[in-house]
C-alpha positions as CSV (number, residue, x, y, z in Angstrom):
1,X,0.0,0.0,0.0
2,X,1.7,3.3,-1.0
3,X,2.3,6.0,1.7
4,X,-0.8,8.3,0.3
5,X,-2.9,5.2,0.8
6,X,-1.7,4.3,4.2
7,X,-2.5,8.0,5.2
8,X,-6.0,7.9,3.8
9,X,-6.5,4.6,5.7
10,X,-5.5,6.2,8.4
11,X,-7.8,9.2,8.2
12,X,-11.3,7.0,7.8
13,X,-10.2,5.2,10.7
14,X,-10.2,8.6,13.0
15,X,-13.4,9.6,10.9
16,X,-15.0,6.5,11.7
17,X,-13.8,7.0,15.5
18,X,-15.4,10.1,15.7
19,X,-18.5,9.3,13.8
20,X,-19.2,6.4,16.8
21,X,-18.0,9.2,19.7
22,X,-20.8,11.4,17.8
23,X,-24.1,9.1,17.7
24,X,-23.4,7.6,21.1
25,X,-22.3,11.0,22.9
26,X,-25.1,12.2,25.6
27,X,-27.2,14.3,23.0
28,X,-26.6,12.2,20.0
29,X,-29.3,10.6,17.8
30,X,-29.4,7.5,20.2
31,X,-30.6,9.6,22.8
32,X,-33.8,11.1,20.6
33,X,-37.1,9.7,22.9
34,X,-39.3,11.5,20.4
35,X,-40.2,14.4,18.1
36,X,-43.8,16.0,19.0
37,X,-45.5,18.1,16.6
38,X,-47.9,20.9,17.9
39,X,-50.1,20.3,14.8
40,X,-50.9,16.8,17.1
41,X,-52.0,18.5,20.7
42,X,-53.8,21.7,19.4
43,X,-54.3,22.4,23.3
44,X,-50.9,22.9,24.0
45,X,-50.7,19.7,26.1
46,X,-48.2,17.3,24.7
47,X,-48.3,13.9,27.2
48,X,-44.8,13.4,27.2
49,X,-43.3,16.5,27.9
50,X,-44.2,18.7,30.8
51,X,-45.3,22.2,29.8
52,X,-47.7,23.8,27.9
53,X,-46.7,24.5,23.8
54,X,-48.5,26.7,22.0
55,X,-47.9,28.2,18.2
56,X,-47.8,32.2,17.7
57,X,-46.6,33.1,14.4
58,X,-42.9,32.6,14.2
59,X,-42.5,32.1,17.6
60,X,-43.2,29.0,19.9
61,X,-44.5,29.9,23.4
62,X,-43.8,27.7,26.7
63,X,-45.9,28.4,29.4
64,X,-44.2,26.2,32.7
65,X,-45.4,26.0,36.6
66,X,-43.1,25.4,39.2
67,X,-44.6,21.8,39.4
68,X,-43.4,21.4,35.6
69,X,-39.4,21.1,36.8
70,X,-38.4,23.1,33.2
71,X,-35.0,25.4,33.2
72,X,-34.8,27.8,30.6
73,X,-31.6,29.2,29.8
74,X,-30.1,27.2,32.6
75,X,-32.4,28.9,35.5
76,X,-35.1,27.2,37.2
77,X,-38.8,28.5,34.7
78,X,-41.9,29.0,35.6
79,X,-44.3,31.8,33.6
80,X,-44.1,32.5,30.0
81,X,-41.2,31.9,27.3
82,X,-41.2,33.1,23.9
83,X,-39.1,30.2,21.9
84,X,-37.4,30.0,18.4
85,X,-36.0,27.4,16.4
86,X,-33.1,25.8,18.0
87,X,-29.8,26.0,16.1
88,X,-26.8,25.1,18.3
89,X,-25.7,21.7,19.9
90,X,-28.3,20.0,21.7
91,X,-26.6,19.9,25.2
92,X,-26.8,23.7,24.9
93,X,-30.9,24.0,23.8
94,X,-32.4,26.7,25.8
95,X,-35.3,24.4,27.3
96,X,-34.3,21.3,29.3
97,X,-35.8,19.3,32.6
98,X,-33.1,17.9,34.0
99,X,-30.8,15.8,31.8
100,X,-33.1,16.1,29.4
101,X,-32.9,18.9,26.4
102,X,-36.1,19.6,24.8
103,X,-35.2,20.7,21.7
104,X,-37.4,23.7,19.2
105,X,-37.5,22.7,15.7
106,X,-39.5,24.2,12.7
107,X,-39.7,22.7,9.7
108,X,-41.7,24.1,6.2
109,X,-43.8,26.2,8.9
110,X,-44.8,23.2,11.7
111,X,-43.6,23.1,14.6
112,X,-42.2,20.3,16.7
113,X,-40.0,19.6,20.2
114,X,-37.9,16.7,20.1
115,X,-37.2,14.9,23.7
116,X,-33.3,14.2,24.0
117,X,-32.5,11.7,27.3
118,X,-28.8,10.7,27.8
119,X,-30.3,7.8,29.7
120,X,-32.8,6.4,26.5
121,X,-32.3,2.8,26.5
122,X,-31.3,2.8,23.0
123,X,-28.5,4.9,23.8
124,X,-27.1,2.1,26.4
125,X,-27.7,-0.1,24.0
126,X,-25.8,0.8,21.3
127,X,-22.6,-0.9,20.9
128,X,-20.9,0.0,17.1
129,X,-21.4,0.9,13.5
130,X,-21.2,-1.6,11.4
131,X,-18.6,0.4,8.6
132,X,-16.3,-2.0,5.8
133,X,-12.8,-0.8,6.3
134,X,-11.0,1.9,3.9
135,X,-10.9,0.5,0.0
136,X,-9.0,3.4,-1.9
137,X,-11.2,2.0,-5.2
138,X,-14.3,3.9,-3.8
139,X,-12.3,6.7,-3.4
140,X,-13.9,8.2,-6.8
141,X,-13.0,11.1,-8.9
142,X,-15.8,13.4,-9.7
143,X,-17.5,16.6,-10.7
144,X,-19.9,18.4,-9.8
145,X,-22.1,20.0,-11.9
146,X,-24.3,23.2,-10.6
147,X,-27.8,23.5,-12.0
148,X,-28.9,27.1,-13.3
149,X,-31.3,27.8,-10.4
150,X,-32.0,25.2,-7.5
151,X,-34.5,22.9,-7.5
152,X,-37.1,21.3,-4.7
153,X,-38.0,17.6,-5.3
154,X,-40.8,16.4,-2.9
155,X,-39.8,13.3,-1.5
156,X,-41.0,11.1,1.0
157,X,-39.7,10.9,4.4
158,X,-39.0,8.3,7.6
159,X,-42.1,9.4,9.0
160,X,-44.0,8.9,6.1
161,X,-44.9,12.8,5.4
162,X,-43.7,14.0,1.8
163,X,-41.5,17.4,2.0
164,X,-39.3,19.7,0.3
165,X,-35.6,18.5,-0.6
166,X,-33.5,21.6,-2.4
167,X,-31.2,20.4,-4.6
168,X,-28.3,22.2,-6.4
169,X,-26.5,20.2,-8.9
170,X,-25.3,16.5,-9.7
171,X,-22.1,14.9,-9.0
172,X,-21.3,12.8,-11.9
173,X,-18.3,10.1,-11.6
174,X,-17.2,6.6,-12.7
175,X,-17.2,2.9,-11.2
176,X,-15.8,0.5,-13.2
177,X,-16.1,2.3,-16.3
178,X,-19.3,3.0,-16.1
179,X,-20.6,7.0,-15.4
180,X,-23.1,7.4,-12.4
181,X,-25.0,10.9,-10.9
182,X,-26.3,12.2,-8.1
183,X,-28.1,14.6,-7.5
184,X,-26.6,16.8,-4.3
185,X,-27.5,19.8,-2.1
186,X,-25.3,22.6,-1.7
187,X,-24.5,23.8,1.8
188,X,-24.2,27.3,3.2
189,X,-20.1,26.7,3.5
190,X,-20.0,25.1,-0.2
191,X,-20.2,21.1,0.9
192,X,-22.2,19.2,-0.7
193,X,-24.9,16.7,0.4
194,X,-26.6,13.6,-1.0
195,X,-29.1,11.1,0.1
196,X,-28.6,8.0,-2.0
197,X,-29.3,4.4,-2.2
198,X,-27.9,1.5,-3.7
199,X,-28.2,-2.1,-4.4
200,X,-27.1,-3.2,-0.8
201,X,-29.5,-1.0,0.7
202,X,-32.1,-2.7,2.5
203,X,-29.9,-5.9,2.4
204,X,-26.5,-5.4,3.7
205,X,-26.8,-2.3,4.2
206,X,-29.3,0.4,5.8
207,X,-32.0,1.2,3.1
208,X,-30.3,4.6,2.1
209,X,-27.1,6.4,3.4
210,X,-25.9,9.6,3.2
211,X,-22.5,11.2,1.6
212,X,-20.9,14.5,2.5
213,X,-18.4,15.5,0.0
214,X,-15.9,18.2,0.8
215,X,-16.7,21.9,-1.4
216,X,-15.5,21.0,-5.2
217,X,-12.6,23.0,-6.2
218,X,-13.2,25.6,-8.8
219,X,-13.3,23.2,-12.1
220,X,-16.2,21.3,-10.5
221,X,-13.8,18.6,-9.3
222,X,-14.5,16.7,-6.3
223,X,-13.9,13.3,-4.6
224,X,-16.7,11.0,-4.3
225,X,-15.3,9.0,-1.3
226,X,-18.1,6.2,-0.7
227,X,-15.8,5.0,2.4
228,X,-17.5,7.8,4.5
229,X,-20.9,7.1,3.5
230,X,-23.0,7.3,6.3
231,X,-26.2,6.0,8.2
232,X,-28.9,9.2,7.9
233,X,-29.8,10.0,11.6
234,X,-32.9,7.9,11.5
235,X,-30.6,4.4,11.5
236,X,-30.5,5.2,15.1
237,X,-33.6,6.8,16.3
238,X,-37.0,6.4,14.5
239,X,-38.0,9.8,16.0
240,X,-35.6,11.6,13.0
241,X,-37.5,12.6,10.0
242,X,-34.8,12.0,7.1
243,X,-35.7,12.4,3.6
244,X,-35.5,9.5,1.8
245,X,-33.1,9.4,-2.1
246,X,-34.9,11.4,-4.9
247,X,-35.8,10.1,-8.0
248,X,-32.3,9.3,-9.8
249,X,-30.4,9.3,-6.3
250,X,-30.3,4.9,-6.3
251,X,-26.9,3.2,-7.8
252,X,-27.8,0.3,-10.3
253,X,-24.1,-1.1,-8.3
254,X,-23.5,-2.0,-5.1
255,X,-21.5,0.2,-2.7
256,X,-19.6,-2.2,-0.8
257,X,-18.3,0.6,1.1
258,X,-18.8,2.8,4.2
259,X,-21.1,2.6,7.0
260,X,-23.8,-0.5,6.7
261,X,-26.1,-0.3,10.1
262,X,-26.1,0.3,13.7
263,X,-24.9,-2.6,15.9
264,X,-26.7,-3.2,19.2
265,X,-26.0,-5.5,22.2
């Protein structure tokens, strides 16, 4: 194996370190009880969480009683709290009752509060990702290739509910000879983003995956590195609401390559 091999070896093995230090840290997606839409409890009352929740235009208000145990900010709550979305780490959400961080989340104009519990049993029961080792022949070549003006694709969801996925452009590269696309997001910082599936998913693998590629360079060039593809957030929780590949977004090959599925005790 040449040196620039070794060293790429090397770097999925601290990527895949850190990916396992991410999903079973206190406030990762194992630790996700549930995500509660107001749309569901019109009154305010949501069973599982203490607290009343109410919609007000672009703002969520909390109403809390001293019997209700909530900190806001990190000070004990009781009265009225106008809430936004939640944008930062989960361990620093403004709303949390005890260990617990009860997380703000808006999405296409619904609101929702998703439960996070270091002490969920899935959480303890998590025990590895299930990832094939480095292979530097899924280390791909590519190029990205912006569309005029973005698109939105509706596609289905894990929680069954069809919603908007903005797409920017297509990454088009080669395996065995043969040209493949997908079609990718573009982040604020320039990375890229697609939800894909191939033809281990659903057998070997999770039934879709994620990849992240790295900002293409300024001739559209970018590596399609299918090593660090990775389990979409729902793998580990069913609470998460991940969309599911657009139409074009499954490989006719199978990516023997990255992370498979989430390995319990």
């Amino acid at each position: 194996m040449s040196t620039d091999a070794q060293q790429a070896a090397q770097d999925w093995i601290h990527w895949h370190e850190e990916r396992t230090a991410t999903v079973s840290a206190p406030y990762g997606p194992l630790s996700l009880t549930g995500t509660h839409w107001l749309s569901d409890h019109p009154e305010g009352r949501i069973p599982a969480l203490p607290g009343q929740w109410r919609e007000d235009g672009d703002e969520l208000v909390l109403t809390a009683g001293v019997e209700d145990g909530l900190t806001v900010d990190g000070k004990p709550f009781t009265g009225e709290a106008r809430l936004t979305a939640d944008r930062g780490p989960i361990g620093e959400s403004r709303v949390a009752h005890g260990e617990r961080r009860l997380v703000v989340l808006s999405r296409e104009g619904l609101w929702a509060v998703r439960d996070f519990d270091p002490d969920f049993p899935a959480r303890k029961a998590f025990r590895a990702i299930d990832a094939t080792p480095y292979d530097a022949r899924w280390a791909l070549s590519g190029t990205f290739r912006p569309y005029a003006t973005a698109r939105t694709v509706r596609v289905e969801n894990a929680d069954g509910v069809e919603r908007g996925l903005g797409l920017g452009g297509e990454i088009a590269f080669e395996v065995d000879g043969t040209e493949h696309t997908l079609q990718v997001a573009v982040e604020h910082d320039g990375s890229l983003w697609a939800v894909f599936a191939d033809a281990t998913s659903g057998n070997s693998s999770y039934r879709f995956r994620f990849l992240r590629p790295a900002a293409p360079a300024e001739d559209g060039s970018v590596t399609v590195d299918l090593n660090r593809a990775l389990l979409p957030p729902c793998a580990f929780a069913d609470h998460f609401i991940c969309p599911f590949p657009p139409p074009g977004n499954t490989l006719p090959v199978a990516v023997g390559a990255g992370e498979r599925n989430r390995i319990d005790h």
